[in-house]
MDTraj code that builds the backbone (N, CA, C; nanometers):
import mdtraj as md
import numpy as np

residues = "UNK UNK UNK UNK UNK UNK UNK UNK UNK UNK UNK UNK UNK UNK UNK UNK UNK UNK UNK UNK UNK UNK UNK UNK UNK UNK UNK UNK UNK UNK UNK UNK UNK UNK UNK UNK UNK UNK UNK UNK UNK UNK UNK UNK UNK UNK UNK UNK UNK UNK UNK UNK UNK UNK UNK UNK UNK UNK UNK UNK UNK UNK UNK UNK UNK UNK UNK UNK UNK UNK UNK UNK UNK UNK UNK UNK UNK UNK UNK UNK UNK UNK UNK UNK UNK".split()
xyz = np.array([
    [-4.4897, -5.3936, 7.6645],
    [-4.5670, -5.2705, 7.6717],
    [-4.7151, -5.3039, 7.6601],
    [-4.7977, -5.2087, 7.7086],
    [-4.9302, -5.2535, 7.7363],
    [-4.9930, -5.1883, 7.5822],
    [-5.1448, -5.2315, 7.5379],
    [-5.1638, -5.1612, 7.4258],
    [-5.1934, -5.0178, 7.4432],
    [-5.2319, -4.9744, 7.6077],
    [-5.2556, -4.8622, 7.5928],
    [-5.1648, -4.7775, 7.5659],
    [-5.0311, -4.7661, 7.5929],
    [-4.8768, -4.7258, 7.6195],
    [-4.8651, -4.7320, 7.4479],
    [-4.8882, -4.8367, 7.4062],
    [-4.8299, -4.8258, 7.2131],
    [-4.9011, -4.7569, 7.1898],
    [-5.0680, -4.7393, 7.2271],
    [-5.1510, -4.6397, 7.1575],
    [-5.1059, -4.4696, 7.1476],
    [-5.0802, -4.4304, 7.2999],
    [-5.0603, -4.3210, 7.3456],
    [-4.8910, -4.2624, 7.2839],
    [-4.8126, -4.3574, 7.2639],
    [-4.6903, -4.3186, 7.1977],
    [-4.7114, -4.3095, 7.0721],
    [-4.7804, -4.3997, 7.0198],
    [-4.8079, -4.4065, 6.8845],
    [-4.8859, -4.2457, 6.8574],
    [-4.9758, -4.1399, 6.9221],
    [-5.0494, -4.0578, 6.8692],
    [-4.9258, -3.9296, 6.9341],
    [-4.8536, -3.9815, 7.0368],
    [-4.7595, -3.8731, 7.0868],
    [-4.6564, -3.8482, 6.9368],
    [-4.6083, -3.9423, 6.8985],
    [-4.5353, -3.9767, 6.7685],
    [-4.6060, -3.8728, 6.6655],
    [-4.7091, -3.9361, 6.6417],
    [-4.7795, -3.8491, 6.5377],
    [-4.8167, -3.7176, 6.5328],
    [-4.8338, -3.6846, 6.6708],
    [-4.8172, -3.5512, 6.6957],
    [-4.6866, -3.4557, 6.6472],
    [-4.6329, -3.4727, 6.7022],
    [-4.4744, -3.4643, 6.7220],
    [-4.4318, -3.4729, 6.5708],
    [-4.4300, -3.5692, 6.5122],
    [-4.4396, -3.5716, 6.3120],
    [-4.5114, -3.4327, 6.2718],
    [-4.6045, -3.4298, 6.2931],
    [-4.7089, -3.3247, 6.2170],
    [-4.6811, -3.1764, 6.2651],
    [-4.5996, -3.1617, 6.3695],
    [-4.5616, -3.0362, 6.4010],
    [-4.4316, -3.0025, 6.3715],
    [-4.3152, -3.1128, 6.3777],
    [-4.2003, -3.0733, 6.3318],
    [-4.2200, -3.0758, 6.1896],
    [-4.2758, -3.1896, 6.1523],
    [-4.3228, -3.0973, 5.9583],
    [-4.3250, -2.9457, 5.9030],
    [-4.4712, -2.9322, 5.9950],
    [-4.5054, -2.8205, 5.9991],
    [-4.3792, -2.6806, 5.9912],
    [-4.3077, -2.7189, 6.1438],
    [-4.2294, -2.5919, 6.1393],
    [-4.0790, -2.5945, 6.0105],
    [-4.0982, -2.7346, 5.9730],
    [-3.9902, -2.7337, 5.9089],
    [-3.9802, -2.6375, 5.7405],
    [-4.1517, -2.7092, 5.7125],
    [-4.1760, -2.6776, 5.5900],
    [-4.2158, -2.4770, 5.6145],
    [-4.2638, -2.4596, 5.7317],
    [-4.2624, -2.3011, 5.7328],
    [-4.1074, -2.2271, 5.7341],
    [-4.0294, -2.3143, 5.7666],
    [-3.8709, -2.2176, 5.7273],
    [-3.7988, -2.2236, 5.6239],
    [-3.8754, -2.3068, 5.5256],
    [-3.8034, -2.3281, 5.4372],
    [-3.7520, -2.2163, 5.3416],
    [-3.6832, -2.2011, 5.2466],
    [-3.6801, -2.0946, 5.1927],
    [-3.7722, -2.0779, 5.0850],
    [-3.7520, -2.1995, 4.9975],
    [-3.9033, -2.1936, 4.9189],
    [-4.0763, -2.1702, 4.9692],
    [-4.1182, -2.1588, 5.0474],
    [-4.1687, -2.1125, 5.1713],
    [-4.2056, -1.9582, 5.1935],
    [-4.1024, -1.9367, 5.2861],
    [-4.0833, -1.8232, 5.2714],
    [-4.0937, -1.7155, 5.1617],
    [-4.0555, -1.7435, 5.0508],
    [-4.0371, -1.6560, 4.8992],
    [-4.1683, -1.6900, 4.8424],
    [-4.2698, -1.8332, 4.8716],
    [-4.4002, -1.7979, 4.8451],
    [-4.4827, -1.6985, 4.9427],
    [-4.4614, -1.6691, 5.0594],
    [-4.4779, -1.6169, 5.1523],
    [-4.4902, -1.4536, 5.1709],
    [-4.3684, -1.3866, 5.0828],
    [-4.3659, -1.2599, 5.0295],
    [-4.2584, -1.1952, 5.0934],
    [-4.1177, -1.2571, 5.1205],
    [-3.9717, -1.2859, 5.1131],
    [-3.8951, -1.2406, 4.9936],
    [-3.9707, -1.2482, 4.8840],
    [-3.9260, -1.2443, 4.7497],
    [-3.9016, -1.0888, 4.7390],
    [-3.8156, -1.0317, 4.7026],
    [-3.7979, -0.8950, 4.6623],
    [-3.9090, -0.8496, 4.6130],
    [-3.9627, -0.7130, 4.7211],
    [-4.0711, -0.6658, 4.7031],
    [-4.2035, -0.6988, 4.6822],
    [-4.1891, -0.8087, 4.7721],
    [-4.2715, -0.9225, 4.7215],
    [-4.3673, -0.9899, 4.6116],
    [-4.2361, -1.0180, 4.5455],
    [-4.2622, -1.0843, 4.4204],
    [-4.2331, -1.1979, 4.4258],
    [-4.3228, -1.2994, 4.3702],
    [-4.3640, -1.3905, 4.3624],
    [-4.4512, -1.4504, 4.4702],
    [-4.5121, -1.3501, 4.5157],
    [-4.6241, -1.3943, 4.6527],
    [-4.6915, -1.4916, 4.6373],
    [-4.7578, -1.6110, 4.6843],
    [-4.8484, -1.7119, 4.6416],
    [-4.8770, -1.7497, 4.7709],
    [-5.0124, -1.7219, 4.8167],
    [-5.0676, -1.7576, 4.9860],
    [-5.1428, -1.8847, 4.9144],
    [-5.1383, -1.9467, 4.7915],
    [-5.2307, -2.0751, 4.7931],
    [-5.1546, -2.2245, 4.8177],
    [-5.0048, -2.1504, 4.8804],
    [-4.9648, -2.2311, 4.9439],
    [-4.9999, -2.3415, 5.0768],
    [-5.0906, -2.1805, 5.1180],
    [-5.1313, -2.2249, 5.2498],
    [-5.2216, -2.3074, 5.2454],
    [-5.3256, -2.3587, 5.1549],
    [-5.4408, -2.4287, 5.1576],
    [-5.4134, -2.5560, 5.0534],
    [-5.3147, -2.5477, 4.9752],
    [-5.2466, -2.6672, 4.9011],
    [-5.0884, -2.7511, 5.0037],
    [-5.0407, -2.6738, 5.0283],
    [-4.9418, -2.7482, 5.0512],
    [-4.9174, -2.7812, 5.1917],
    [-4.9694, -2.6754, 5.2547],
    [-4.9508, -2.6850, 5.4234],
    [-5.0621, -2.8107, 5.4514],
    [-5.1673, -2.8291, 5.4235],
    [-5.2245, -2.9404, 5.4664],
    [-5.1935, -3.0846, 5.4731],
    [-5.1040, -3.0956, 5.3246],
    [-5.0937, -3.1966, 5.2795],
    [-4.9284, -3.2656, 5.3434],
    [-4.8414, -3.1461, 5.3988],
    [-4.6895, -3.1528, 5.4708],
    [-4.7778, -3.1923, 5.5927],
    [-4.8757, -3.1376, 5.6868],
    [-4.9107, -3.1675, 5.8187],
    [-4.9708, -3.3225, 5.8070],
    [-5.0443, -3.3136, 5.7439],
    [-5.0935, -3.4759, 5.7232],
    [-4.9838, -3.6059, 5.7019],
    [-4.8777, -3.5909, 5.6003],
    [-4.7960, -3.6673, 5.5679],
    [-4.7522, -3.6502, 5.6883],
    [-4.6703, -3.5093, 5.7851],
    [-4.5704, -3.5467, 5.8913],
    [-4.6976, -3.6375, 5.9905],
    [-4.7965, -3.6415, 6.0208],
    [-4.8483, -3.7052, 6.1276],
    [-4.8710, -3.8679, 6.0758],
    [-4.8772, -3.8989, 5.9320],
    [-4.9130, -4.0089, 5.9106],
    [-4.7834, -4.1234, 5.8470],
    [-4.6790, -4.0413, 5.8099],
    [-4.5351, -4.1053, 5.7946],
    [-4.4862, -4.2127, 5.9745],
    [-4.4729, -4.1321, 6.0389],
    [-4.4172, -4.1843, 6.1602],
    [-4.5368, -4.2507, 6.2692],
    [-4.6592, -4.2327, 6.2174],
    [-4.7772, -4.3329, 6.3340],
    [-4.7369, -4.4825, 6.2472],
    [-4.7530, -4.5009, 6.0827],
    [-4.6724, -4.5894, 5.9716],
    [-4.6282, -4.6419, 6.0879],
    [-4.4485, -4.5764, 6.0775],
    [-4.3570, -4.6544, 6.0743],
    [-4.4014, -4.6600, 6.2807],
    [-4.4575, -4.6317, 6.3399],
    [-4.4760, -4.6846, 6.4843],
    [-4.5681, -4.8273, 6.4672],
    [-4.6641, -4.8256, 6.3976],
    [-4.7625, -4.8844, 6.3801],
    [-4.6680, -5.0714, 6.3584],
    [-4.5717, -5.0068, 6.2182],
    [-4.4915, -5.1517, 6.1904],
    [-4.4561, -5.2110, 6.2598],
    [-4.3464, -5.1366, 6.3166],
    [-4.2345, -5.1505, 6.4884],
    [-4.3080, -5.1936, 6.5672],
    [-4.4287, -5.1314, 6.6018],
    [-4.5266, -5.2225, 6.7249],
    [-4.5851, -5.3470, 6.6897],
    [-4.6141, -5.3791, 6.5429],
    [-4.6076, -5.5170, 6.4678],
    [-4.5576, -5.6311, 6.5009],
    [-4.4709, -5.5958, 6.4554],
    [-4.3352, -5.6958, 6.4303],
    [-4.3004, -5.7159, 6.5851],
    [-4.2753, -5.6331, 6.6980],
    [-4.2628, -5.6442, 6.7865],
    [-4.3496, -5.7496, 6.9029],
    [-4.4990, -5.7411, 6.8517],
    [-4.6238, -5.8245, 6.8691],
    [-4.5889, -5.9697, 6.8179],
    [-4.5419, -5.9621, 6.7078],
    [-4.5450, -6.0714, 6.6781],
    [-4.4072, -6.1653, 6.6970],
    [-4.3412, -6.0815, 6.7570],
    [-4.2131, -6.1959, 6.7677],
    [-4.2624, -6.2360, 6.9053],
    [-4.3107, -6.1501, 6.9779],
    [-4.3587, -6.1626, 7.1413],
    [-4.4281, -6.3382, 7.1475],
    [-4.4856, -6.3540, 7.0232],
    [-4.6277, -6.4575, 7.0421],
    [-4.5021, -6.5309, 6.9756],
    [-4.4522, -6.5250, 6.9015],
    [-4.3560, -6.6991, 6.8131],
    [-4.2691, -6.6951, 6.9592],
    [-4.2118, -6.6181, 7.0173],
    [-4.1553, -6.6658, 7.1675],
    [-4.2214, -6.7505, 7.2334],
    [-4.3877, -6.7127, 7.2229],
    [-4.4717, -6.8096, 7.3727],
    [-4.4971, -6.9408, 7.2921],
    [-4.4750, -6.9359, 7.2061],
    [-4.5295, -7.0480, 7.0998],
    [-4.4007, -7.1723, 7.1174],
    [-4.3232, -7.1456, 7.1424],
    [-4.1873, -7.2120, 7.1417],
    [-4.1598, -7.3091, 7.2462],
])
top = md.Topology()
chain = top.add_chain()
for i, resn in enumerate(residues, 1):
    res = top.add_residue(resn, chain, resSeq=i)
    for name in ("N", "CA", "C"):
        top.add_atom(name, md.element.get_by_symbol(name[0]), res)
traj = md.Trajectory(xyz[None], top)
């Protein structure tokens, strides 16, 4: 693979992380019941949105560029102990 191709998968990846996060952590039920789900909505808490939603979108985009980042590693480097041989 060329580096541009690892680059472009690598940010497609991360994309793709940070949005299925996203929708995952918005269905959650704990979520939701901060959300105002809760009977009559009780237990409302919107400082969810500025504590926790940032920090789920960030982790989903930066968990899986990680683990692309390794995989394209290791992959690099077995490539070169091959030519070396």
């Amino acid at each position: 693979m060329t580096r541009d191709a690892m680059t472009c998968g690598g940010c497609l990846l991360s994309a793709a992380g940070a949005t299925v996060a996203t929708l995952w952590w918005g269905t959650s039920g704990r979520t939701r019941r901060h959300l105002g789900n809760g009977f009559e909505g009780e237990g409302t808490d919107y400082g969810v949105l500025w504590t926790e939603l940032p920090l789920v979108a960030v982790a989903g985009a930066v968990l899986p560029a990680l683990a692309w980042g390794l995989v394209a590693y290791l992959l690099s480097r077995r490539r070169r102990s091959e030519r070396h041989r």
